[in-house]
N, C-alpha and C positions, 0 to 999 in steps of 0.2 A: 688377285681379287682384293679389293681396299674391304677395309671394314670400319664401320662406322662403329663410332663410340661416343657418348656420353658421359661427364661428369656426376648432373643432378641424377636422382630416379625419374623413371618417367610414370607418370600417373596410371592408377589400374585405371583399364577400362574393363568397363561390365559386358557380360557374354549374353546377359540376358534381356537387354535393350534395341532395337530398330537403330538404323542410323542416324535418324529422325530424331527418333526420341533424346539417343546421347547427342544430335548437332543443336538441336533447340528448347532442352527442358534445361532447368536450372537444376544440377545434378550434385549429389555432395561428393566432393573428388574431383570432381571437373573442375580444369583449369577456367578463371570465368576472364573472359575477352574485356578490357576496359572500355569505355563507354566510349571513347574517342578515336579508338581502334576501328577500321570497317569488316565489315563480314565478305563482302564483297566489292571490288572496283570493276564497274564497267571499263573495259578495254576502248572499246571503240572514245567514249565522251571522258575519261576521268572521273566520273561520278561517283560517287563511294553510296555503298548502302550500308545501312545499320542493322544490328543484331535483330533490331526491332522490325526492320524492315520486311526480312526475310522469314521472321515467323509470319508476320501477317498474311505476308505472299503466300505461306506457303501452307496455314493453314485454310486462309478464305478459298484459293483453288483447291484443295481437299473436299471444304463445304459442298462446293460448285459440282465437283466431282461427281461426290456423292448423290447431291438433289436433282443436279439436273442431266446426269445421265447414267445414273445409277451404278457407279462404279462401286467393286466392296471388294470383299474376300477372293482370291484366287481367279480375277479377271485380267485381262490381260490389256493393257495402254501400251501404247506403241508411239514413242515419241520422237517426232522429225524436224532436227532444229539444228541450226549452229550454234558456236559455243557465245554462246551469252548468258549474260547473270540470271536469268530466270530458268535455265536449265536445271539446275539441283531442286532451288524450289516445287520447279514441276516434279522429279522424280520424287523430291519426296513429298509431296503432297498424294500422290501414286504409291508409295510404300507407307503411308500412315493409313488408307484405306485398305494395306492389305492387297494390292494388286500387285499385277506379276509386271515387269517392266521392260518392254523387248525395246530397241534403239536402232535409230537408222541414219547415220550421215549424213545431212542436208545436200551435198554433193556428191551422194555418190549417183553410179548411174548404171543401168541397166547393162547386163552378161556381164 
């Protein structure tokens, strides 16, 4: 079995944060992404998205979430998609409200 090592430390991460919170708050400890850096690259186009991007995404469908179908605490979203860059935003706009996150393959198929 190979084992992986490290020179630098690697950064604490906090046990008492969402993954949400430590991917998208400006956190003291956290390593911060440079502005020129993308958060994500669309596979299909090469399109890069920015740190900026992806909070916006991913708080305005939270918003949405929340107002317009009342999603909150311990509900459950069931999300059916391929892997595209809007996938994480969605789940985590779905784990900043507090909902339970069940998943289903965009291809899979019935028995």
């Amino acid at each position: 079995m190979a084992l992986f090592q490290v020179d630098t430390p690697l950064p604490h991460i906090p046990d008492n944060l969402t993954i949400p919170q430590f991917m998208l708050r400006e956190i003291d400890g956290r390593p911060v992404r440079p502005r020129n850096v993308p958060f994500f690259i669309e596979d299909a186009t090469g399109r890069k998205i920015t740190y900026e991007e992806v909070h916006f995404r991913t708080y305005s469908l939270a918003n949405a979430l929340s107002l317009r179908w009342n999603v909150g605490l311990n509900d459950v979203v069931c999300i059916l998609s391929p892997n595209h860059v809007d996938y994480m935003p969605a789940v985590w706009a779905a784990q900043i409200l507090g909902a339970i996150i069940t998943q289903v393959y965009s291809r899979s198929s019935a028995g």
